[in-house]
C-alpha positions in Angstrom: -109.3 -75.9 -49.5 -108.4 -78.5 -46.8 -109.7 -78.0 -43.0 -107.8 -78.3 -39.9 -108.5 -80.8 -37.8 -105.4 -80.4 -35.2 -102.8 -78.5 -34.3 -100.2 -80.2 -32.6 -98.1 -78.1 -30.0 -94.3 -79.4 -29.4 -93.6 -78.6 -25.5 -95.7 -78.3 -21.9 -93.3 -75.1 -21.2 -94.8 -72.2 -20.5 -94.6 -70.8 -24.0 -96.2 -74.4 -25.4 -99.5 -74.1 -22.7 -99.9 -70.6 -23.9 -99.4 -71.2 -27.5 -101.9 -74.2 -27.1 -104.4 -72.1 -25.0 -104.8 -69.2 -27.3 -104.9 -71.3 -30.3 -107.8 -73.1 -28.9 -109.6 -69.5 -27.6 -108.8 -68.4 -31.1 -109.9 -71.5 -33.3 -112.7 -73.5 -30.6 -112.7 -76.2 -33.5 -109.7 -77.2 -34.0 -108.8 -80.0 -31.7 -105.0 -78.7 -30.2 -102.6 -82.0 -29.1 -99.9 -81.2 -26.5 -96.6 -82.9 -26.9 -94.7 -83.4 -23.7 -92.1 -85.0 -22.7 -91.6 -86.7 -19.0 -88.5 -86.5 -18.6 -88.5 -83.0 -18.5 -90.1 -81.2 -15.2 -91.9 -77.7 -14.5 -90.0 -74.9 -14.7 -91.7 -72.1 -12.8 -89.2 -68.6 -13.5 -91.8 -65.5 -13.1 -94.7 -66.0 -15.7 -96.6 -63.5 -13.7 -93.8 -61.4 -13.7 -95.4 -59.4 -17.2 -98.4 -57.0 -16.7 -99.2 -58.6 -20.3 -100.1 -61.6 -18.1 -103.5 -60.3 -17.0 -104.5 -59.8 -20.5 -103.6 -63.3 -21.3 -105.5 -64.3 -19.0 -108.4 -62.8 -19.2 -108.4 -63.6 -23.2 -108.2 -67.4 -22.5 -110.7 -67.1 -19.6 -108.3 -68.1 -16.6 -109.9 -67.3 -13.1 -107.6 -65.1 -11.1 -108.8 -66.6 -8.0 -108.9 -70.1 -8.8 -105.0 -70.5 -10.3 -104.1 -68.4 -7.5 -105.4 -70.9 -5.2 -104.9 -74.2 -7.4 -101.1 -73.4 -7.6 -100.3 -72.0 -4.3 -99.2 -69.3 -5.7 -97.7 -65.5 -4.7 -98.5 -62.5 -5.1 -95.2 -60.4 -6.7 -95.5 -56.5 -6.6 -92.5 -56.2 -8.8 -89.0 -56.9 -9.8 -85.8 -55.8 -8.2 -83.4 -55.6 -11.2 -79.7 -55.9 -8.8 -76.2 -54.9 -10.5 -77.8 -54.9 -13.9 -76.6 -51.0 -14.3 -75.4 -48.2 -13.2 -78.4 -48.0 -10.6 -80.6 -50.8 -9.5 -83.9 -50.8 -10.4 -87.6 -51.8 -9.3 -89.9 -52.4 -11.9 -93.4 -52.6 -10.1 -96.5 -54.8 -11.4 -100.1 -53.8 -11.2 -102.4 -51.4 -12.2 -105.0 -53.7 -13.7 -107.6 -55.7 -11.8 -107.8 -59.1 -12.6 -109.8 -60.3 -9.8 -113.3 -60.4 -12.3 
């Protein structure tokens, strides 16, 4: 049986960096290669927006306080879904602490 040496990841999206950052939390010896293209820029649309995203980071060992700070980011309590039914509706995010 042949070992893996690398695994290549096609795209610096968000789905790419996560795809590359599990697969190296998963397999710490296989070298993981990100493909990127410069032409293309950073799409930021509401990663955070999941309560999944906690556990995500937590798995790849992502400080809450430190991204938080290193990307300027905001806090989002939720999601005001507008005119997308009968009744809008607010879809709050929380309930798990993250800040450890």
């Amino acid at each position: 049986m042949r070992k893996i040496g690398t695994i290549t990841v096609v795209g610096a999206g968000t789905a790419g960096l996560v795809a590359a950052l599990i697969v190296k939390k998963r397999f710490p010896n296989i070298n993981v290669k990100i493909v990127r293209s410069k032409k293309i820029g950073i799409i930021g649309v509401g990663e955070g927006s999941t309560e999944h995203w906690a556990q995500f980071m937590k798995y790849v060992d992502l400080n809450f306080v430190e991204i938080i700070a290193e990307c300027d980011a905001t806090f989002k309590c939720g999601i005001m879904f507008k005119d997308w039914g009968k009744d809008d509706y607010m879809h709050s995010l929380g309930g798990e602490d993250i800040s450890s």
